[in-house]
SENU-339245 format. One record per residue (C-alpha): residue number from 1; residue in three letters; x, y negated, z negated. Coordinates in Angstrom, 2 decimals, padded with zeros to 5 digits. Each point is the difference from the previous one (the first is absolute). Layout:
REM residues N
{rec NUM; "ALA"; {X; Y; Z}}
...
REM end
This chain:
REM residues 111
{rec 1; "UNK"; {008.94; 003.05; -018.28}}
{rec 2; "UNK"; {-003.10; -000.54; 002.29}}
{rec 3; "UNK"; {-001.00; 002.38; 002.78}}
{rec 4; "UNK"; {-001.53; -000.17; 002.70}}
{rec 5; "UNK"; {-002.83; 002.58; 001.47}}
{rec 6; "UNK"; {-001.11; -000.28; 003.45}}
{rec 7; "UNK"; {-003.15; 001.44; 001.83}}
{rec 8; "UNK"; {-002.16; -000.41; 003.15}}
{rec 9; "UNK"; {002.48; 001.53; 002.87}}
{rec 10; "UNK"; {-000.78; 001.74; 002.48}}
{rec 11; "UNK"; {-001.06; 000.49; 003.67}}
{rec 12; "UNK"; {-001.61; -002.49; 002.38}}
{rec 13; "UNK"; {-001.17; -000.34; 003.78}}
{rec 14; "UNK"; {000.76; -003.08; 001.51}}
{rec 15; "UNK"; {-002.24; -002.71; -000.95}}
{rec 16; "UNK"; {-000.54; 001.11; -003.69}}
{rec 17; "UNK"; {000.90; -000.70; -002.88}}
{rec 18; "UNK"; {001.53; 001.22; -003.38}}
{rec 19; "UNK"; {-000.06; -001.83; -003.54}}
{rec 20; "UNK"; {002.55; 000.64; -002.16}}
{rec 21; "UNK"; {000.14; -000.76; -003.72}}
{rec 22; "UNK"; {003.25; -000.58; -002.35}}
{rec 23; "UNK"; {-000.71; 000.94; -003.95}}
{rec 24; "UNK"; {002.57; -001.69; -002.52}}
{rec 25; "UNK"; {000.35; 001.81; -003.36}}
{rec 26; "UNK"; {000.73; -002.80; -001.99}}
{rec 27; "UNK"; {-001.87; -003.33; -000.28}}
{rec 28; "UNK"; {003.35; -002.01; 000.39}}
{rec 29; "UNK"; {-001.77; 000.64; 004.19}}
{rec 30; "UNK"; {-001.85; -003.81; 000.02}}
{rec 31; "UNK"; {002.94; -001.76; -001.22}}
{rec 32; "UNK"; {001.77; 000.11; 003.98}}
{rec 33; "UNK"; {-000.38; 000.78; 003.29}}
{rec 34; "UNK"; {-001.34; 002.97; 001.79}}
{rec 35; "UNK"; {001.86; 001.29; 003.40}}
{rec 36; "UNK"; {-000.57; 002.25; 002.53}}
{rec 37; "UNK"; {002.37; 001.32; 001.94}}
{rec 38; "UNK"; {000.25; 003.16; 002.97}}
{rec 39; "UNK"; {002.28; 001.75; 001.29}}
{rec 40; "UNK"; {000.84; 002.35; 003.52}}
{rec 41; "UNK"; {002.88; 002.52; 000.12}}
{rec 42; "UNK"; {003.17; -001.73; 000.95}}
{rec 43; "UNK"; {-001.73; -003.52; -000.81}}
{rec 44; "UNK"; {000.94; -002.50; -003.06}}
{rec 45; "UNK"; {-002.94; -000.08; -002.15}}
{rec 46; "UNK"; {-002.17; -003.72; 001.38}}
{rec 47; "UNK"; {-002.33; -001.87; -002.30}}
{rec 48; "UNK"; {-003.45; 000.69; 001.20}}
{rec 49; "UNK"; {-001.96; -002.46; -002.44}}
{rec 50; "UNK"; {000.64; -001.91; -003.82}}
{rec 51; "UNK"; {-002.75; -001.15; -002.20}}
{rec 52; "UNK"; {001.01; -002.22; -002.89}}
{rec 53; "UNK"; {-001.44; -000.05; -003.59}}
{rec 54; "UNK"; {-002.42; -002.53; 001.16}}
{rec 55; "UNK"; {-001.11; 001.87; 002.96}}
{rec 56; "UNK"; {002.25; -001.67; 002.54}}
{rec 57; "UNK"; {000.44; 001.86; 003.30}}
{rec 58; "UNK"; {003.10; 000.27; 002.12}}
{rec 59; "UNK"; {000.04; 002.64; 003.22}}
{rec 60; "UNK"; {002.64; 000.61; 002.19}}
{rec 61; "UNK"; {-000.06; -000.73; 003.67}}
{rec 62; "UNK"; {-001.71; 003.24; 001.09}}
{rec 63; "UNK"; {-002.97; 000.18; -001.52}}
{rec 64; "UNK"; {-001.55; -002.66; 001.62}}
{rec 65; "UNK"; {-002.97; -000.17; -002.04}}
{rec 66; "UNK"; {-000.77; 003.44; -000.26}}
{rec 67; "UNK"; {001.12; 000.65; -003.87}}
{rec 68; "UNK"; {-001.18; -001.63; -002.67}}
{rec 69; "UNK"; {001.27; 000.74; -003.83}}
{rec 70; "UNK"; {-001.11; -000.65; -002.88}}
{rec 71; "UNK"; {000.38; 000.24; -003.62}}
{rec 72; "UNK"; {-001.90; 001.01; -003.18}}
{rec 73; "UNK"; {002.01; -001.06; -003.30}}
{rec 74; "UNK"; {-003.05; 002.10; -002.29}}
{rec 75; "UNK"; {000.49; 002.75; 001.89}}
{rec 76; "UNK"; {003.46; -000.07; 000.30}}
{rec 77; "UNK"; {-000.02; 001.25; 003.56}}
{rec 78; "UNK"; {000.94; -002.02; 003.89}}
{rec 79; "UNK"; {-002.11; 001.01; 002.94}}
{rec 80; "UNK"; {001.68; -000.44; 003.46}}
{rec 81; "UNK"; {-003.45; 000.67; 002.44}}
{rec 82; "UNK"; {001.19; 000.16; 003.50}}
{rec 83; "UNK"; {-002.35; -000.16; 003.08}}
{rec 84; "UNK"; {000.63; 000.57; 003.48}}
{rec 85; "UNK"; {002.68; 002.16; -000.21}}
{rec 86; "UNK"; {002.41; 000.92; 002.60}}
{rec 87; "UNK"; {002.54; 002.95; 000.76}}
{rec 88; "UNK"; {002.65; -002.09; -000.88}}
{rec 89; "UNK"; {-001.27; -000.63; -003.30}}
{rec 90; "UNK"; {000.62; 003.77; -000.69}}
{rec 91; "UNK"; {002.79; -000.32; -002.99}}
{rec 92; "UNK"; {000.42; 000.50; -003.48}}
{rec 93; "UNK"; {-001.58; -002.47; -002.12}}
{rec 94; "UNK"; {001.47; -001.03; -003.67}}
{rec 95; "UNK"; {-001.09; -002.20; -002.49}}
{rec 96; "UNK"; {002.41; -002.28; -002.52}}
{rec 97; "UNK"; {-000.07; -001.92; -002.40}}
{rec 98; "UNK"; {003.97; -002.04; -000.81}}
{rec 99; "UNK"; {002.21; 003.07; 000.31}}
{rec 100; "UNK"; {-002.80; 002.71; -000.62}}
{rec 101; "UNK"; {-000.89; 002.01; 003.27}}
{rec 102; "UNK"; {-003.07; 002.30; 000.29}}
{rec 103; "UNK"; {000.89; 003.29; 001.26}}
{rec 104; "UNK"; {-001.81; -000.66; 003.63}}
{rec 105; "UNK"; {-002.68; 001.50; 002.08}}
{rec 106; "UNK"; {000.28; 000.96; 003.37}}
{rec 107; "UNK"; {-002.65; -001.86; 002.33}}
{rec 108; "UNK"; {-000.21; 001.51; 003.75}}
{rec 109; "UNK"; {-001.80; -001.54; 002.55}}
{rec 110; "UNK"; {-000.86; 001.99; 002.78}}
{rec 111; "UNK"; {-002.24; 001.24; 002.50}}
REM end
């Protein structure tokens, strides 16, 4: 089965921003969509962004042009690069891909 491996958490003032990237372990990755989803404590996990096989882009109310993800099929790997950060941002991000979830990183925004 496919996994998932996150990176580029971490800690933030205000303003910033963070990039995180999604690597797929099998190459079965360009053949659907790409989601992004985060998560707060006591919260229902909301879809953050999607980017399809073809690189089409769907966001979720919040981000308000401030995300943007992408998608690299060679490398096997989603980027979710998100600018202008604010403290309610501050979750844990995941990655999937169908019923595959990354394992998450925490993203504070603070300051």
């Amino acid at each position: 089965q496919m996994t998932l491996a996150q990176s580029g958490g971490g800690s933030v003032q205000p303003g910033g921003s963070l990039r995180l990237s999604c690597v797929a372990s099998s190459i079965i990755f360009r053949y659907d969509t790409m989601e992004w989803y985060r998560q707060t404590p006591g919260n229902q996990r909301e879809m953050v962004a999607k980017v399809g096989t073809a690189g089409s882009t769907k966001y979720g109310d919040f981000v308000q042009g401030r995300f943007t993800v992408s998608r690299d099929n060679a490398k096997q790997t989603t980027y979710l690069q998100m600018n202008n950060l604010r403290p309610e941002d501050t979750a844990t991000y995941y990655c999937k891909y169908r019923h595959i979830w990354g394992p998450g990183t925490q993203d504070t925004v603070s300051g």
